[in-house]
C-alpha atoms as a printed R data frame, in Angstrom:
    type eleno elety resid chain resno       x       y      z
1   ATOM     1    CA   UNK     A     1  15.787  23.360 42.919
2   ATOM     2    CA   UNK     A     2  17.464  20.139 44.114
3   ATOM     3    CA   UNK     A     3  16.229  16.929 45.399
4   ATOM     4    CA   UNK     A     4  17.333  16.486 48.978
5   ATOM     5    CA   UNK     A     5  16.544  12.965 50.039
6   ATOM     6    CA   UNK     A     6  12.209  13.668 49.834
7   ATOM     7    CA   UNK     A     7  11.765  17.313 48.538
8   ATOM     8    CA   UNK     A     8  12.921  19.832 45.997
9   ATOM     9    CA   UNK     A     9  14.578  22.639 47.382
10  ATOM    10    CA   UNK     A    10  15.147  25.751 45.354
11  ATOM    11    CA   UNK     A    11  18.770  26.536 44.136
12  ATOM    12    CA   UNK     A    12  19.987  29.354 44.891
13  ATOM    13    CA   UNK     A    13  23.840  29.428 43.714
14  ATOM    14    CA   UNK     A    14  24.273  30.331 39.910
15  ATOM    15    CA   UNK     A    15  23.657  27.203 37.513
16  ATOM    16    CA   UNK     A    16  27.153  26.137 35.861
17  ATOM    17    CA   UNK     A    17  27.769  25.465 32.369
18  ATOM    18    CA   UNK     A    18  27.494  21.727 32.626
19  ATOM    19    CA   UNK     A    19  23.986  22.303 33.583
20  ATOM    20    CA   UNK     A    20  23.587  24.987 30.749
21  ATOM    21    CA   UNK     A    21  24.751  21.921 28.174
22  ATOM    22    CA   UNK     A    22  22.259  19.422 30.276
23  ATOM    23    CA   UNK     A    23  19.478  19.964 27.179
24  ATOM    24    CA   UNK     A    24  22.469  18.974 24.315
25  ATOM    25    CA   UNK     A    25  24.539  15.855 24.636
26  ATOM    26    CA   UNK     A    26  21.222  13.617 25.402
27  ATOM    27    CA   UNK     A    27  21.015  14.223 29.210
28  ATOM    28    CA   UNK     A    28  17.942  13.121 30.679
29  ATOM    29    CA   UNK     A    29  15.386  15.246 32.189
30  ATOM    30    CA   UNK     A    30  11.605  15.910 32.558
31  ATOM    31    CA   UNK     A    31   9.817  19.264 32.054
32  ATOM    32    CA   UNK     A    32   7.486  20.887 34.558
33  ATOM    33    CA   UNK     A    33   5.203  23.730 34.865
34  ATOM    34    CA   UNK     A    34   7.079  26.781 36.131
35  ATOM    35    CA   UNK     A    35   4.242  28.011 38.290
36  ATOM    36    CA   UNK     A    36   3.029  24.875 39.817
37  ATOM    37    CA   UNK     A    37   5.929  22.027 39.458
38  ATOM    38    CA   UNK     A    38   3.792  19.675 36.816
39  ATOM    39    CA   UNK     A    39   5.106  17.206 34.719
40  ATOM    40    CA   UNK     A    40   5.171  18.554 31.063
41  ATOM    41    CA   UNK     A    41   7.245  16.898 29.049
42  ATOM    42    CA   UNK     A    42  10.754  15.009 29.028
43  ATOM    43    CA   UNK     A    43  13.506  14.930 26.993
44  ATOM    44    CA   UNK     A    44  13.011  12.210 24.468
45  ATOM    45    CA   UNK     A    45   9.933  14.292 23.400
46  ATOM    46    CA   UNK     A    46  12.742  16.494 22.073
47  ATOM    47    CA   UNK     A    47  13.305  17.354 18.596
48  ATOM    48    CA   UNK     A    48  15.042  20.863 18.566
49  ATOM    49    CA   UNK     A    49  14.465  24.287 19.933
50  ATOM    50    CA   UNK     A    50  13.006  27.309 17.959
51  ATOM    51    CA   UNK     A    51  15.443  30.039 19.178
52  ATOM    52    CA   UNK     A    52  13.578  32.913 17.466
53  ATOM    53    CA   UNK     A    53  10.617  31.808 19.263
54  ATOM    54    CA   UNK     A    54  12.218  30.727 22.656
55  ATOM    55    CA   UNK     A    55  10.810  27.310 22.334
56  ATOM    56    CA   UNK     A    56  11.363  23.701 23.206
57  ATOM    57    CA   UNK     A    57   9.832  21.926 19.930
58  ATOM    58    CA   UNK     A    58   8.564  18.384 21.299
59  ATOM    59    CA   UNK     A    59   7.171  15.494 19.177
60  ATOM    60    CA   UNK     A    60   4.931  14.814 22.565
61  ATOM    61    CA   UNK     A    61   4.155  16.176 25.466
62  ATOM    62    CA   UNK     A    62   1.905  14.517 28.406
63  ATOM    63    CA   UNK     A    63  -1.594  14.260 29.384
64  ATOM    64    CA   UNK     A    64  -1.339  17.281 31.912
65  ATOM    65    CA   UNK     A    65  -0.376  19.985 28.758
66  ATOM    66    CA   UNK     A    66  -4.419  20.821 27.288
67  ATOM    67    CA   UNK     A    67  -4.861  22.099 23.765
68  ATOM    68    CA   UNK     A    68  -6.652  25.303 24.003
69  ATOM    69    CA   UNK     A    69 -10.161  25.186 22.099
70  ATOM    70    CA   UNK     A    70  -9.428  29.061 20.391
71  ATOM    71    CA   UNK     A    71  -6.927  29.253 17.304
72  ATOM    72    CA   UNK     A    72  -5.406  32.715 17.433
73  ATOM    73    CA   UNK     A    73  -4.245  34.467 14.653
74  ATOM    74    CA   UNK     A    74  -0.020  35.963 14.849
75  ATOM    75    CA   UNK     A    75  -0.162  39.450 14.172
76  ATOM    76    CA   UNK     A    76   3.610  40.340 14.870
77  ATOM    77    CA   UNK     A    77   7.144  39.097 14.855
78  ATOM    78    CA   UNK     A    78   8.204  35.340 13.818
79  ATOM    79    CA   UNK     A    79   4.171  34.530 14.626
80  ATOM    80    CA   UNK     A    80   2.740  36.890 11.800
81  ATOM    81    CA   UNK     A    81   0.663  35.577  9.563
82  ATOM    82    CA   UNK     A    82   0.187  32.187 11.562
83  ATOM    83    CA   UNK     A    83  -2.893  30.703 13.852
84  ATOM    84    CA   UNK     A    84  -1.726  29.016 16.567
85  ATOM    85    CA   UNK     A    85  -3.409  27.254 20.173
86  ATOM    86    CA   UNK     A    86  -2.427  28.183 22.907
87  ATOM    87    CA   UNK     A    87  -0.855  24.970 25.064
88  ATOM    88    CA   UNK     A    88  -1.771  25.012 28.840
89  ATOM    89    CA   UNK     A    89  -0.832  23.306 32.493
90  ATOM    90    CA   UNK     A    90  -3.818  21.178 33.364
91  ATOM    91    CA   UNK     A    91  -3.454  21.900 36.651
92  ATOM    92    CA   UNK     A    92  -2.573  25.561 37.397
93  ATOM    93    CA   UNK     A    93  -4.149  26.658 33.656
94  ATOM    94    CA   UNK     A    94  -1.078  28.735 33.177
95  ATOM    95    CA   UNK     A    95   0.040  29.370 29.178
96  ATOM    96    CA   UNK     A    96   2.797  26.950 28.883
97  ATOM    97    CA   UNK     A    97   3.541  27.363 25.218
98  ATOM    98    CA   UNK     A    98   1.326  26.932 21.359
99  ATOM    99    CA   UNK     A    99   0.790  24.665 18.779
100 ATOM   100    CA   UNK     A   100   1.016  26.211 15.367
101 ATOM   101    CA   UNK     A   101  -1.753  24.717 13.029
102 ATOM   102    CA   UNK     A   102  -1.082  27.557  9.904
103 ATOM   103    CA   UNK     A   103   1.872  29.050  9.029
104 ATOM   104    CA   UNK     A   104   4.226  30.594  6.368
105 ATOM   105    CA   UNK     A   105   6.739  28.158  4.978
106 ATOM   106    CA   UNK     A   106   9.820  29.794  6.653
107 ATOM   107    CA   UNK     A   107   7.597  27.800  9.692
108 ATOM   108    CA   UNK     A   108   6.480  24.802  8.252
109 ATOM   109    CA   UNK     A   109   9.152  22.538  9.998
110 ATOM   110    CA   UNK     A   110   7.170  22.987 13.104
111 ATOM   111    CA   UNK     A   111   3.762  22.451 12.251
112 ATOM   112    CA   UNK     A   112   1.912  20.671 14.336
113 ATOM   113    CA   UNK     A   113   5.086  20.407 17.333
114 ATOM   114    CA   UNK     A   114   4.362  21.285 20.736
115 ATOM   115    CA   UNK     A   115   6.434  24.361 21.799
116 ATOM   116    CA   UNK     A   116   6.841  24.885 25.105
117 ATOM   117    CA   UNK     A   117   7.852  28.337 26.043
118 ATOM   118    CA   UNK     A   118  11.167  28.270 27.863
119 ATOM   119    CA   UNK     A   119  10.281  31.141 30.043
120 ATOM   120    CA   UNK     A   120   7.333  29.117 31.501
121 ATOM   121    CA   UNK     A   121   9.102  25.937 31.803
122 ATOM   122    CA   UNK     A   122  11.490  24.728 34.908
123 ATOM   123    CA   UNK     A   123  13.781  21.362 33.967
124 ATOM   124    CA   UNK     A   124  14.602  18.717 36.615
125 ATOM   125    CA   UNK     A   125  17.612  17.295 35.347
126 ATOM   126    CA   UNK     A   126  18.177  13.709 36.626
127 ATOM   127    CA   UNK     A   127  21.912  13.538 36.642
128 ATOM   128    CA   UNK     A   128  22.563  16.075 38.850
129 ATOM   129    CA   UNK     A   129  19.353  15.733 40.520
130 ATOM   130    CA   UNK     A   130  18.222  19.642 40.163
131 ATOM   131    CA   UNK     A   131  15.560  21.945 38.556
132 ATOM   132    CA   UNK     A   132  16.944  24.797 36.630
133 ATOM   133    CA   UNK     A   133  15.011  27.166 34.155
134 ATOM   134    CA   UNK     A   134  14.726  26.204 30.944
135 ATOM   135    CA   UNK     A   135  16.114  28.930 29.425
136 ATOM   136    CA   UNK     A   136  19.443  28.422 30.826
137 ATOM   137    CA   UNK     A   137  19.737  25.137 29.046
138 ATOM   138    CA   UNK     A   138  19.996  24.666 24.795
139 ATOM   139    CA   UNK     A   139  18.431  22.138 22.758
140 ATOM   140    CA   UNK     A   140  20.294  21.940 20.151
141 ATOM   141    CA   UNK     A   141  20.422  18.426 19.131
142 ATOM   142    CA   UNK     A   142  23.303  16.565 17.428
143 ATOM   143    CA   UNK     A   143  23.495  16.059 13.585
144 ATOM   144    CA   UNK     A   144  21.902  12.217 12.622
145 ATOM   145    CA   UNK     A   145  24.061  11.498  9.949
146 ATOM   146    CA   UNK     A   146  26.830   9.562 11.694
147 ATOM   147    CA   UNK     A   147  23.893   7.669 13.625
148 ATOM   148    CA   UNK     A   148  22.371   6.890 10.490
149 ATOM   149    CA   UNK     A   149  25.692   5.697  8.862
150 ATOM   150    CA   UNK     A   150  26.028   3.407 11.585
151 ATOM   151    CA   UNK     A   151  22.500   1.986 11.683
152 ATOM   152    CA   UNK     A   152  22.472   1.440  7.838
153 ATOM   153    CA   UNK     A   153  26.275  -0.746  8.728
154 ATOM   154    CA   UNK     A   154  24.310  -2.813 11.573
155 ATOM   155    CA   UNK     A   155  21.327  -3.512  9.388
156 ATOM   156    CA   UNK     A   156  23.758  -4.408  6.657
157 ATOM   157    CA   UNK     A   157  25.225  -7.006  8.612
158 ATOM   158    CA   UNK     A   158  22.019  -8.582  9.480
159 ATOM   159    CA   UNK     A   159  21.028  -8.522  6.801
160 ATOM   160    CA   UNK     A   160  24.218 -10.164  5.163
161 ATOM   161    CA   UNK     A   161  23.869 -13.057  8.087
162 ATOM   162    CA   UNK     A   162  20.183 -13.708  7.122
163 ATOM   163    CA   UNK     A   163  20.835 -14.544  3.654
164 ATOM   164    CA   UNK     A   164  23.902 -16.623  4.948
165 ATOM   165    CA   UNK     A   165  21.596 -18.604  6.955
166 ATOM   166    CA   UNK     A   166  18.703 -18.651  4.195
167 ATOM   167    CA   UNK     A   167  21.246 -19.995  1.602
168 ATOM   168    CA   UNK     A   168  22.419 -22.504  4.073
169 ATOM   169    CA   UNK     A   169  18.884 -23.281  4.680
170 ATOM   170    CA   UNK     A   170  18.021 -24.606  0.928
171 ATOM   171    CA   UNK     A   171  21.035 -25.860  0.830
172 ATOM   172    CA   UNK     A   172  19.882 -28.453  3.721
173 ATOM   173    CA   UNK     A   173  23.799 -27.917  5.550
174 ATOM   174    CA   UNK     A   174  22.205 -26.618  8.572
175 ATOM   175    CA   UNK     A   175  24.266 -28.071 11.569
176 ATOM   176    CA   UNK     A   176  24.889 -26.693 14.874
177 ATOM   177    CA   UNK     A   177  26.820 -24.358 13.741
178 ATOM   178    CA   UNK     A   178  23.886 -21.846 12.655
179 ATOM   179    CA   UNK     A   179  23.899 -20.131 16.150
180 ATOM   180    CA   UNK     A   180  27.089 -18.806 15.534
């Protein structure tokens, strides 16, 4: 679908590979029902996808995705010997994905994360203003460490230039020159 000045229209040419990498390099986008067009989710509720599961793992999810009351037991496959809830659209009550409350340690990293199934879940991706299925896109995210490299530099800095200022400080030399 595409946004054409006041509606979505569906899409009906193939999606291109730009769109494909939409869910990696930290495009924004919102997730939606695939049955009724709901707001779901968006991408900074992102933390990964579950590829053996064909999952979006999100840290949130919004009001409109309901918890169902029944914890199922996985008999098969990667859900075996887990009990999960099943996660649904508020509005159209359609299965939109699980939360896993038990599970083996090979699952323990997601715990407690909203998946939402990729096969139920359509992706309006703001850039390029257009709705695609969420299984065309990944969601693979980018390795933190260079981030946190950086972060622990800038907080170094800071915190270098407080105790510049603090020493200054008891030493009673503060002049104009502190907003520097």
């Amino acid at each position: 679908m595409e946004y054409d000045e006041s509606v979505l229209t569906q899409r009906v040419d193939d999606v291109d590979q730009r769109v494909c990498e939409a869910g990696r390099g930290g495009h924004r986008m919102t997730f939606h029902c695939a049955r009724c067009n709901t707001i779901l989710g968006d991408s900074f509720g992102v933390c990964g996808e579950m590829k053996s599961l064909d999952s979006i793992m999100c840290l949130r999810v919004t009001s409109d995705v309901v918890i169902g009351d029944v914890m199922e037991p996985g008999h098969k496959g990667e859900m075996a010997n887990c009990f999960y809830s099943l996660l649904k659209c508020r509005s159209c009550f359609s299965a939109v994905g699980k939360v896993i409350h038990s599970a083996p340690s090979r699952l323990a990293t997601i715990r407690s994360l909203f998946l939402l199934d990729k096969a139920n879940i359509a992706c309006y991706i703001l850039d390029s203003r257009s709705m695609v299925k969420a299984s065309a896109l990944t969601f693979d995210l980018q390795p933190l460490g260079p981030k946190i490299v950086e972060m622990s530099q800038q907080v170094k800095a800071k915190l270098d230039h407080m105790s510049h200022v603090k020493s200054r400080l008891a030493d009673g030399s503060v002049t104009d020159e502190l907003d520097k």
